[in-house]
C-alpha positions in Angstrom: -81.0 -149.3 -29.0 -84.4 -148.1 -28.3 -85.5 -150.5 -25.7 -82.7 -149.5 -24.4 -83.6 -145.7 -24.0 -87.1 -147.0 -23.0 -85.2 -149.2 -20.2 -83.6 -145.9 -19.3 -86.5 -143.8 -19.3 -88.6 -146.2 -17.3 -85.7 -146.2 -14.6 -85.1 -142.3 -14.5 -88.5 -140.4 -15.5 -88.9 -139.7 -12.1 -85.0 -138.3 -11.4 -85.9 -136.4 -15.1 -89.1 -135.0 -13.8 -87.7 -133.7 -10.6 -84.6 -132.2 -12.1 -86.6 -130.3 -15.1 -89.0 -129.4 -12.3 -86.6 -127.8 -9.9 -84.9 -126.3 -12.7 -88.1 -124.5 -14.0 -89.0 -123.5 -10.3 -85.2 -122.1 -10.0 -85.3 -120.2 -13.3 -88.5 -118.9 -13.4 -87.7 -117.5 -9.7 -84.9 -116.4 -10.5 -85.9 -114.5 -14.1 -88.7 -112.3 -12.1 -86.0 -111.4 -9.8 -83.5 -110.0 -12.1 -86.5 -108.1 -13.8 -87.8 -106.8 -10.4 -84.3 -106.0 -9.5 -83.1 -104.7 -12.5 -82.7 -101.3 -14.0 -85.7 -99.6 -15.3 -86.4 -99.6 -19.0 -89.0 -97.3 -19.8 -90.6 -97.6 -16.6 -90.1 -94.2 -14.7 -91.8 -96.0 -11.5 -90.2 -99.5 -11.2 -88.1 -102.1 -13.5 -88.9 -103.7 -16.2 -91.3 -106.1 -14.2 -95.0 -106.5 -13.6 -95.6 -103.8 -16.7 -99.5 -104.9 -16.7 -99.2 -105.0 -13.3 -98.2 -101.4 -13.0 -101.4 -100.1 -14.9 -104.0 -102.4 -12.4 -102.1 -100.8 -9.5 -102.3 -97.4 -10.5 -105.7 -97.5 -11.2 -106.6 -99.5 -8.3 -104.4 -95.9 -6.6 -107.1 -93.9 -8.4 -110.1 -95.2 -7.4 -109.4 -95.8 -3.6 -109.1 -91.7 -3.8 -112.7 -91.8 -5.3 -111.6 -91.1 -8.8 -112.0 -93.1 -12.2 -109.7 -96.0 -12.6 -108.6 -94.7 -16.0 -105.7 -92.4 -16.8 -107.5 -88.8 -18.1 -105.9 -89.2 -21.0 -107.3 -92.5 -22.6 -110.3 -90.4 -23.3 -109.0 -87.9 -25.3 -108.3 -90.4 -28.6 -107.3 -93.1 -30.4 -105.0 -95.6 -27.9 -101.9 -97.7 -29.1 -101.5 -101.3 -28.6 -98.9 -100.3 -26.0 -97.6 -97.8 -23.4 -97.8 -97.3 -20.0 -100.7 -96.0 -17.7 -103.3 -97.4 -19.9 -105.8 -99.3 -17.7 -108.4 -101.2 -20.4 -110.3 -103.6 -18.3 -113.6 -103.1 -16.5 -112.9 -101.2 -13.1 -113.8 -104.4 -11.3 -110.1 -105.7 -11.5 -109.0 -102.1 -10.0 -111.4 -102.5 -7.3 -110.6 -106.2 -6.4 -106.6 -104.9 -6.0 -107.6 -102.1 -3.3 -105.8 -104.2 -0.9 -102.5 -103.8 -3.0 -103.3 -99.7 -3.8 -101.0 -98.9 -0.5 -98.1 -101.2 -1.5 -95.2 -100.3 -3.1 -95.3 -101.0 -6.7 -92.8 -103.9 -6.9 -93.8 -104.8 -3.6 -97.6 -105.4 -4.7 -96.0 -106.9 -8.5 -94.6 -109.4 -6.5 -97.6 -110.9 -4.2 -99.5 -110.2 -7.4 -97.5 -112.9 -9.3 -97.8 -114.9 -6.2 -101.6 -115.0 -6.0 -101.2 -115.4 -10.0 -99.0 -118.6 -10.0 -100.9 -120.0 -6.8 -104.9 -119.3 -9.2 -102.4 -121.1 -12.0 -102.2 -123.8 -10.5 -105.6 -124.0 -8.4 -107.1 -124.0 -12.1 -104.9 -126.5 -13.7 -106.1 -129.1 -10.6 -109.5 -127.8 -11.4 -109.3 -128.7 -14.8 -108.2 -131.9 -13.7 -111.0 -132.6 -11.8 -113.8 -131.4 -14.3 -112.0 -134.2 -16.7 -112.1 -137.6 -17.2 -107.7 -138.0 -16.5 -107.1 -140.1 -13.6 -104.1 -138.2 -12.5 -101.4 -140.2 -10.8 -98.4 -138.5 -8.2 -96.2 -139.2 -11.4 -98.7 -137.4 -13.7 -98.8 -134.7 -11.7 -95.3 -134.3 -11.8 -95.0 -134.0 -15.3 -98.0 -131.5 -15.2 -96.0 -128.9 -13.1 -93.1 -129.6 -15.4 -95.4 -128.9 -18.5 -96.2 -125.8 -16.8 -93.5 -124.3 -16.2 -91.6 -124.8 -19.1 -94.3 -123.6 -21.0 -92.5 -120.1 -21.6 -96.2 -117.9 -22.1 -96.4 -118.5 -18.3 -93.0 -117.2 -17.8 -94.2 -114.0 -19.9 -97.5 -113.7 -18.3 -96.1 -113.2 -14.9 -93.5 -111.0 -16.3 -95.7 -109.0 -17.3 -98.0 -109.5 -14.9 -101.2 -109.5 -17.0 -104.4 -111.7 -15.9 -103.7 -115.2 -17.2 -103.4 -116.7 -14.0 -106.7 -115.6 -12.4 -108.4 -115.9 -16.2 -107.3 -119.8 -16.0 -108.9 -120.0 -12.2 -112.0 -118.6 -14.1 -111.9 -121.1 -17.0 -111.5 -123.9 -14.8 -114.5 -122.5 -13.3 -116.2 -122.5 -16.4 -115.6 -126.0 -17.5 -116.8 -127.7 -14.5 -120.5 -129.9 -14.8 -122.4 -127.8 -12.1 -124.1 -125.1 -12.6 -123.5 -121.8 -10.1 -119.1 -122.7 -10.5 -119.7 -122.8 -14.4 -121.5 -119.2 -14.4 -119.3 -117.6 -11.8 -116.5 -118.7 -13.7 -118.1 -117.5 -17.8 -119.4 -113.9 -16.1 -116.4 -113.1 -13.8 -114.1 -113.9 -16.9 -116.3 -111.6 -18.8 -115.9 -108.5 -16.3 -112.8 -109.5 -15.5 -111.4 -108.7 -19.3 -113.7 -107.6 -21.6 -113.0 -110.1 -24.8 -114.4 -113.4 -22.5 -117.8 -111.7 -22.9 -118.1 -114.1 -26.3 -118.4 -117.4 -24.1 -121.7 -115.6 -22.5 -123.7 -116.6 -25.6 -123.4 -120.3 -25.0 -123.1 -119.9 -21.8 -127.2 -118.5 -22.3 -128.0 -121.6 -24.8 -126.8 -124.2 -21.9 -128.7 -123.0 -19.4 -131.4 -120.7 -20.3 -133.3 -119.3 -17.5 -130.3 -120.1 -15.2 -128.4 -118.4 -17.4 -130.0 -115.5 -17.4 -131.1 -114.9 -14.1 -127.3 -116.6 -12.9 -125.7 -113.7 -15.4 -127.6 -110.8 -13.4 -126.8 -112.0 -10.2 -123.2 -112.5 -10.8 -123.1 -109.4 -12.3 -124.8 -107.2 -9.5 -122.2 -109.0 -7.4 -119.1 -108.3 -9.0 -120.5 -104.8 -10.4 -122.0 -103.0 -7.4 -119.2 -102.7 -5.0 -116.6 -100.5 -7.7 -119.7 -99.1 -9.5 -120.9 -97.2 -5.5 -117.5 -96.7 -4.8 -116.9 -94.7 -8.2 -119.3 -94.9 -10.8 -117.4 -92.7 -13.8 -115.4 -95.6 -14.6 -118.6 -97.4 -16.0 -119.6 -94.1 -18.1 -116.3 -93.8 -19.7 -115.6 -98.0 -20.5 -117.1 -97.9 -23.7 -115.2 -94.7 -24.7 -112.1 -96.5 -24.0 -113.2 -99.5 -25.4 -113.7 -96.9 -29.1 -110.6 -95.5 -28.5 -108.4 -99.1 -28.1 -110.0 -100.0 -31.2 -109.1 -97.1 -33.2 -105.2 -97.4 -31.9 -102.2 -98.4 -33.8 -101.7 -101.9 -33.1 -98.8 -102.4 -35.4 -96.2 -103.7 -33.5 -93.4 -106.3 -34.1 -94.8 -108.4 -31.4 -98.4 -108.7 -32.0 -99.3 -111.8 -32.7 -102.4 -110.5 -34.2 -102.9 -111.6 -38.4 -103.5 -107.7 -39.2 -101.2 -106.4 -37.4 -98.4 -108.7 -38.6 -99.1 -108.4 -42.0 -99.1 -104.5 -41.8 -96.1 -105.0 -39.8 -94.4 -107.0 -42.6 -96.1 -105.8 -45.6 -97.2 -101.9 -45.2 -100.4 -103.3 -47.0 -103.3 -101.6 -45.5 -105.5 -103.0 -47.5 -104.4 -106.1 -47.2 -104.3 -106.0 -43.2 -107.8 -104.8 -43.2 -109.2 -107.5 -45.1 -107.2 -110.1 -42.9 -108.9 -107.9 -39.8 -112.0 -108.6 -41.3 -111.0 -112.6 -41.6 -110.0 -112.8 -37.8 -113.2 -111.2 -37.3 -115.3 -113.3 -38.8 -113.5 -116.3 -37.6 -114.0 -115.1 -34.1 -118.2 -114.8 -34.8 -117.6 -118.7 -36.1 -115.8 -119.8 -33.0 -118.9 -118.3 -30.9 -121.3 -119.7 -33.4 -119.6 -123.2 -32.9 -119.7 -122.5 -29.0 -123.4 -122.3 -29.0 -123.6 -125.1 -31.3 -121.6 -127.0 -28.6 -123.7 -125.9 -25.7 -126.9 -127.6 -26.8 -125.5 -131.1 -26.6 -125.3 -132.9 -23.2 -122.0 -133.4 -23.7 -120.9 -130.7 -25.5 -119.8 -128.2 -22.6 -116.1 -128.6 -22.5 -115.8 -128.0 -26.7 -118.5 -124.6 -25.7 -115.6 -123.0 -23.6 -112.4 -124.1 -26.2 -114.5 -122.5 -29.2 -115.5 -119.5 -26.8 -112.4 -119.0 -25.1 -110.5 -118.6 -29.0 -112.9 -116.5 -29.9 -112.0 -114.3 -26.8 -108.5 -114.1 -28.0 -109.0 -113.9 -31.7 -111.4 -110.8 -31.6 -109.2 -108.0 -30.2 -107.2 -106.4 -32.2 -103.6 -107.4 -30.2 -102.8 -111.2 -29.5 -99.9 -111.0 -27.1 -97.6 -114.2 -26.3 -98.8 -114.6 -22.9 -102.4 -115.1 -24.3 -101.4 -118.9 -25.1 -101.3 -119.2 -21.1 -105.1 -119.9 -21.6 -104.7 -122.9 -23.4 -103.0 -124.9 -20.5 -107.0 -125.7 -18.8 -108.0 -126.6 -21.8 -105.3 -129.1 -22.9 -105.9 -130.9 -19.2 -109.4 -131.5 -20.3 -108.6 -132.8 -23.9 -105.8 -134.6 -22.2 -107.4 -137.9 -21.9 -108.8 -137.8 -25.7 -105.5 -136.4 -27.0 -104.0 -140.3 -27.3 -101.7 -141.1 -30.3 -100.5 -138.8 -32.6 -102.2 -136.0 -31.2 -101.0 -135.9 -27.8 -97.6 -135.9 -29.5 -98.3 -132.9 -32.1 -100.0 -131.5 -28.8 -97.1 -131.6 -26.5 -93.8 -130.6 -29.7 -96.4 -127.7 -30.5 -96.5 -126.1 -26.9 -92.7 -126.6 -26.9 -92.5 -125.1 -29.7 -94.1 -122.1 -28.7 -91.7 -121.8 -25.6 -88.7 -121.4 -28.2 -90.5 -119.3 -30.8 -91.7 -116.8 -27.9 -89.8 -114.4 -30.6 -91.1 -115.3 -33.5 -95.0 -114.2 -33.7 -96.4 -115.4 -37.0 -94.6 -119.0 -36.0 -96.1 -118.8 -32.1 -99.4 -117.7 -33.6 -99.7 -121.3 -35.8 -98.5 -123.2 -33.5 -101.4 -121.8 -31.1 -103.6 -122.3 -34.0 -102.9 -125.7 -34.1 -103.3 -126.8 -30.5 -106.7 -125.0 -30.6 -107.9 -126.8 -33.1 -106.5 -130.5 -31.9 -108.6 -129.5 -28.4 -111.6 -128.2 -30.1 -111.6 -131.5 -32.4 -111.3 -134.2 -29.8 -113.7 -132.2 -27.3 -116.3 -131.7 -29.5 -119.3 -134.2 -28.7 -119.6 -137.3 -31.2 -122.7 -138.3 -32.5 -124.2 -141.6 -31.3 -126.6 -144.0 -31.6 -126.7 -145.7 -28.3 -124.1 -145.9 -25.7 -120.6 -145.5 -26.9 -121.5 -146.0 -30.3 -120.1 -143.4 -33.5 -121.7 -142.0 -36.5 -118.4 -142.2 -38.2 -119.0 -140.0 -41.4 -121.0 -137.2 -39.5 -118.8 -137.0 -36.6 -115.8 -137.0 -39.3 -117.4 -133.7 -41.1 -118.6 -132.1 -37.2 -114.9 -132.6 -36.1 -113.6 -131.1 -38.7 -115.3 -128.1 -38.9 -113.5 -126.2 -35.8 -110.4 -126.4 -37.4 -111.0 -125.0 -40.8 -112.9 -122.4 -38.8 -109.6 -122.1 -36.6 -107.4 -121.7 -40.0 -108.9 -118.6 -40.8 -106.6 -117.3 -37.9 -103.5 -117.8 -40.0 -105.4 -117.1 -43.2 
């Protein structure tokens, strides 16, 4: 019976692949329709579409009339983890969507999750490229399938949060050379503030080049917004106090805090997991720079940075998990055996338990951890050779820093 199901699959993957793929494109198309056509829920400008995209458009509004990108009344106290008009990122974002500013506001969701699916996929080839997986037609195939039935992508564009640019940015970060990896670490890091925490080993990889790569970057990205309207950069860390001081209890926060205070009413016990997922985060960067000393240690820098990134604020959303896709195409060729089939049941795992936090969170966890073990660089004595007990305890040590996530 099995070789005959092998038999079968050998004579039909392709027909499979092609069918799941057209039935992903369909639906996906499809779902942002309905949402952009829709009735309005909550939205007094639009539908319930593109609802991160509505805050980057309005503050893009505001600062092509010379004004702050940030709603007055951010500054006047503690945020919440949700609501609308609530722009949170550096006004570079605002200032790159100018173009979009004149558009109508479903009008400019919808070329905004174009240019997001079309970065999607420019950094999952990216990522392809920067690793050792020599990718054949069929491959690919099953890539675009993995995609996009990978339900956090169906979320982020939704939504129309930053994922897809963020994994451009990523792919940028992972590759070998030099000026693409620092774009890619300092435009994430003013593109949303929480990438900042791959800087650090960005710094320890390459020093000098780092540093002076970091400024330039910076002046780039930073100078256009900051003469155009400067009062954005005043108030950023204002906004940044008052985000931190919201109420992120909320039923679909995938944060360990918040769910616990969610399910439990325990403040005390919410704080002290807070602290955990702290802490945990400040071990992820410590492991990134740890990474970024050895020659071959790059790819593991970005995994253990880029968790960090998402384990430090105080809301994990399910369209976060978009950010693993780069970095499983990387581990892909490592990820043989047992753990490329954990790796691939976990992710679709997470498409069906989009509703289910605490379960989406572990299974996010998990994946994590599998890439940050099989990229982190082995010990060697000579070419190809293992230190077998001391690369055992190394590997290891990502992933019982990861479990403090679900801790």
């Amino acid at each position: 019976m099995l070789t005959y199901y092998r038999r079968l699959w050998a004579r039909y993957r392709i027909v499979i692949a092609v069918t799941l793929l057209l039935i992903g494109g369909v639906g996906l198309f499809l779902f942002l329709l309905a949402m952009a056509t829709g009735p309005a829920v909550g939205n007094p400008d639009g539908r319930q579409f593109a609802i991160d995209f509505r805050d980057y458009w309005l503050a893009a509004g505001r600062l092509a009339h010379g004004q702050s990108p940030y709603n007055p009344d951010m500054l006047s106290g503690p945020l919440s983890a949700v609501g609308l008009d609530r722009y949170r990122y550096p006004p570079v974002l605002a200032f790159l969507l100018l173009p979009l500013s004149g558009l109508s506001y479903i009008t400019a969701g919808g070329i905004w999750d174009g240019l997001s699916l079309a970065a999607l996929f420019g950094g999952i080839i990216l990522a392809i490229r920067s690793s050792a997986w020599h990718i054949g037609r069929l491959s690919a195939l099953w890539v675009i399938v993995g995609v996009l039935w990978f339900f956090p992508v169906w979320d982020s564009l939704w939504k129309g949060n930053v994922e897809g640019l963020q994994v451009l940015l990523i792919s940028l970060s992972l590759s070998p050379a030099t000026g693409p990896r620092i774009f890619g670490v300092v435009a994430n890091a003013w593109l949303k503030i929480a990438p900042v925490l791959l800087v650090p080993a960005l710094l320890v990889r390459d020093k000098k080049r780092g540093v002076w790569g970091l400024i330039l970057v910076s002046v780039i990205l930073v100078l256009p917004s900051f003469l155009l309207e400067p009062a954005g950069y005043w108030q950023l860390p204002q906004i940044l106090i008052n985000i931190s001081g919201g109420d992120s209890t909320i039923s679909n926060n995938m944060a360990p805090a918040a769910q616990i205070m969610y399910l439990t009413h325990w403040a005390v016990l919410a704080d002290l997991t807070r602290g955990l997922t702290i802490l945990a985060a400040l071990a992820l960067v410590w492991l990134s720079c740890r990474a970024a000393r050895q020659p071959t240690g790059w790819p593991a820098a970005v995994a253990c940075g880029t968790a960090a990134g998402l384990l430090f604020p105080a809301t994990i959303w399910f369209h976060y998990l978009v950010l693993l896709l780069p970095l499983v195409v990387v581990a892909w060729p490592r990820l043989r055996g047992w753990r490329a089939s954990v790796t691939v049941v976990a992710m679709l795992a997470t498409s069906l338990a989009s509703n289910l936090p605490l379960v989406s969170l572990g299974l996010g966890v998990l994946v994590f951890g599998l890439v940050i073990w099989v990229l982190w660089p082995r010990e060697t004595h000579g070419e190809g050779a293992y230190t077998g007990c001391k690369w055992s305890l190394t590997a290891t040590t990502p992933v019982l820093q990861a479990n403090l996530l679900i801790s």
